[in-house]
KOLSE-551982 format. One line per 5 residues: their letters; for each residue x, y, z of C-alpha. Coordinates in nm, 3 decimals, decimal comma, padded with zeros to 5 digits, always signed. Each point is the difference from the previous one (the first is absolute). Layout:
N
A> X Y Z ~ ...
This chain:
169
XXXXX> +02,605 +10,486 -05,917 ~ -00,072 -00,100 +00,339 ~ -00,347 +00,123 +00,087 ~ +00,024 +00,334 +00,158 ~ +00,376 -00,013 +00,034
XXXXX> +00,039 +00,219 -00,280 ~ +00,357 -00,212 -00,069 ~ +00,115 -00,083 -00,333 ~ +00,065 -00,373 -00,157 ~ +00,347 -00,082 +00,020
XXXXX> +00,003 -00,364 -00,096 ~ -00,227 -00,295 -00,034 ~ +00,043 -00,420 -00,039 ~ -00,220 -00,221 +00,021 ~ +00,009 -00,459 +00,043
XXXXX> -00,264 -00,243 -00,098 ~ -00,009 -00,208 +00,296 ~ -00,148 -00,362 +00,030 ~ -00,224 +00,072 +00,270 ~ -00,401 +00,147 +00,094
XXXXX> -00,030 +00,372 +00,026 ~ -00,148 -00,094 +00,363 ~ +00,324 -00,168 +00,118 ~ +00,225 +00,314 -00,161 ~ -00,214 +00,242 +00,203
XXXXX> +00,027 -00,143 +00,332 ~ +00,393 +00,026 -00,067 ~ -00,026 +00,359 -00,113 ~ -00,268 +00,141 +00,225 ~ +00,101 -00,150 +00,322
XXXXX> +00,293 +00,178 +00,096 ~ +00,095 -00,285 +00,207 ~ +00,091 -00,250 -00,261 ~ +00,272 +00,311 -00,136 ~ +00,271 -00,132 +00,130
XXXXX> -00,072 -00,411 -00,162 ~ -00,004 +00,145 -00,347 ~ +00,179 +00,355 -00,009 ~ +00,370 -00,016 -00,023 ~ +00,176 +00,264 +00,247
XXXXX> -00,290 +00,011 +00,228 ~ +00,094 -00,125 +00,349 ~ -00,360 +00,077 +00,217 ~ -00,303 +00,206 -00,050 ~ -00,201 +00,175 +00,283
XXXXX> -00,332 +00,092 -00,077 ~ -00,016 +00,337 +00,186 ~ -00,392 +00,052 -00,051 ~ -00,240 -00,174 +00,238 ~ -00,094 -00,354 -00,066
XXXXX> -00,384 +00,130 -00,094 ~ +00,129 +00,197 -00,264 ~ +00,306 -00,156 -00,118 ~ +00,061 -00,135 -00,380 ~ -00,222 +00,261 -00,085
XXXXX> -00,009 +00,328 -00,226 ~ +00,262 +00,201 +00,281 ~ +00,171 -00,283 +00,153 ~ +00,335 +00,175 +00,149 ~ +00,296 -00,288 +00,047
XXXXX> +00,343 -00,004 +00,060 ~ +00,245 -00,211 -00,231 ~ +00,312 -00,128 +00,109 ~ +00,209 -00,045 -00,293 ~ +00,360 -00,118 -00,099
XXXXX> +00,167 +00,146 -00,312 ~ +00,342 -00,151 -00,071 ~ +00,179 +00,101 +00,307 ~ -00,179 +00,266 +00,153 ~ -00,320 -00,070 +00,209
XXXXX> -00,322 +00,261 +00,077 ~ -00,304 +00,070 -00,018 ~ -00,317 +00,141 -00,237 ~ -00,319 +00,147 +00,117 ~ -00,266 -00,047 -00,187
XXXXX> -00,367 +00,030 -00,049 ~ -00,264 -00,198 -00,181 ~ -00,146 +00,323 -00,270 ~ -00,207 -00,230 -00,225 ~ -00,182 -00,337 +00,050
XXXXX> -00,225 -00,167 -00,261 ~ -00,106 -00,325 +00,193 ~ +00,162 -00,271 -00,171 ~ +00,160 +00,157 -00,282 ~ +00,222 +00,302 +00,079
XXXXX> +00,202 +00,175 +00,309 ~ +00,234 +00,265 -00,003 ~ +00,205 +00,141 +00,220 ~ +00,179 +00,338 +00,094 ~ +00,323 +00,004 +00,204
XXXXX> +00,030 +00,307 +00,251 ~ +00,299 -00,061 +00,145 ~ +00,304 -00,196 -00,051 ~ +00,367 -00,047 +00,173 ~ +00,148 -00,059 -00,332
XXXXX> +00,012 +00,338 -00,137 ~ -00,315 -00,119 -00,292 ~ -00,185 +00,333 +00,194 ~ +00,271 +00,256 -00,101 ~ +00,036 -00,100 -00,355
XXXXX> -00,315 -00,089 -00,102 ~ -00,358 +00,192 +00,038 ~ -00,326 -00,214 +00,092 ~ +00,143 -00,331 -00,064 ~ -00,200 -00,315 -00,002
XXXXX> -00,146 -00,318 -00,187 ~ -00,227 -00,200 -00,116 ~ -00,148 -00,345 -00,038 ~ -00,241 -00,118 -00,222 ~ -00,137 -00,369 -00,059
XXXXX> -00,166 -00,087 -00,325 ~ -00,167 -00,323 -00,011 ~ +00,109 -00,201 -00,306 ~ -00,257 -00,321 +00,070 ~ -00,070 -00,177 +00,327
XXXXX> +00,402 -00,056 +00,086 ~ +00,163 +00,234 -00,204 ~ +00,078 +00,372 +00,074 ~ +00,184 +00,275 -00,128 ~ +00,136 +00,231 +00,278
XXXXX> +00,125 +00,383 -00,099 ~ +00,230 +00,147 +00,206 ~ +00,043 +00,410 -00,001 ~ +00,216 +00,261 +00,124 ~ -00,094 +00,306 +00,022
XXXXX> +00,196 +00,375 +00,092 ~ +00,146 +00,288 -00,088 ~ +00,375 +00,111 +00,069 ~ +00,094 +00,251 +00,230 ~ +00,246 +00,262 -00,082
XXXXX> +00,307 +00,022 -00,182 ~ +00,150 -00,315 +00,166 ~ -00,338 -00,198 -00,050 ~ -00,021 +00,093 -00,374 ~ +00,318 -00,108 -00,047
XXXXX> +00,027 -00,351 +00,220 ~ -00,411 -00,088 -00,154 ~ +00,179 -00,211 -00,317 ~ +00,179 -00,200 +00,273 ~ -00,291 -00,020 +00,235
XXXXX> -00,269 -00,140 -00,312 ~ +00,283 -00,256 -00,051 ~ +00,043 -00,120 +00,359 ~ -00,388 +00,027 +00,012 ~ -00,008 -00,232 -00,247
XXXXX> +00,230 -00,232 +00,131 ~ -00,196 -00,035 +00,316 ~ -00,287 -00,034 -00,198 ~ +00,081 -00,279 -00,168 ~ +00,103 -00,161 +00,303
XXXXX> -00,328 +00,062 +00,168 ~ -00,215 -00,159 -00,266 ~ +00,238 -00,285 -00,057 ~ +00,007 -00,092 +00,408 ~ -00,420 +00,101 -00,006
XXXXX> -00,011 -00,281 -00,301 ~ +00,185 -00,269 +00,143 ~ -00,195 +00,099 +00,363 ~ -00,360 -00,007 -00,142 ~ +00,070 -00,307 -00,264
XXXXX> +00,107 -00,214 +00,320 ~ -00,283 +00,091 +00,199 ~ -00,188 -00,085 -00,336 ~ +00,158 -00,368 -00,035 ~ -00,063 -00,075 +00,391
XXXX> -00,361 +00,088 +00,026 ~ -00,012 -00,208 -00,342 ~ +00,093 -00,279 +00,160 ~ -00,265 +00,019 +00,274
């Protein structure tokens, strides 16, 4: 459960990735580096002021690209455990997520497996709304876990390169 979300766990994978737990959180907490390691995600505005943002309550606005069909999800920052966990809720969505689902959101957690090794969990959390949402949640946990997937796989290959360059130095 996301803190104080009250939403349920609706699916869960996790990747050992090849990199320190301090390079994996300055890809996950800084919503600006979304868009290098996070699939459909075309842009991220950080809607709360630059004193408090990538903080517990940062409010941002991701532009995202699924398949064919562009839009948007609102989102804000409702847990933040310095260098090891954020999660997020979305608000609001053009997609239709909002209509079908109740309180959905995610989570990222980094769990340091040595000096440059680190296991990253990655967590959805909601609950369906409705008739239509009960019914369409089967196909949502599966295209939740396809996107996932891809998320981890892109953060891997994102934070193992930034791994092998400062290597180098």
């Amino acid at each position: 459960m996301i803190a104080g979300t009250g939403s349920s766990l609706q699916g869960r994978d996790d990747i050992l990735i090849h990199a320190s737990a301090r390079i994996l959180w300055q890809l996950i907490s800084d919503s600006h580096e979304l868009p290098s390691w996070g699939p459909p995600v075309k842009s991220v505005e950080v809607l709360t002021n630059a004193a408090d943002a990538e903080k517990l309550g940062t409010a941002r606005k991701v532009q995202a690209e699924f398949g064919q069909k562009s839009g948007y999800f609102l989102e804000h920052r409702v847990e933040h455990v310095d260098g090891r966990k954020i999660a997020y809720l979305i608000d609001e969505d053009n997609f239709g997520i909002s209509r079908l689902l109740s309180r959905p959101g995610f989570s990222l957690e980094l769990e340091p497996k040595g000096d440059q090794a680190t296991r990253v969990i990655f967590s959805f959390f909601h609950d369906p709304r409705g008739v239509k949402g009960r019914i369409m949640n089967p196909l949502i946990k599966l295209q939740q876990r396809r996107n996932r997937l891809a998320a981890l796989g892109s953060l891997k290959r994102r934070a193992e390169e930034i791994a092998r360059l400062q290597a180098k130095k």
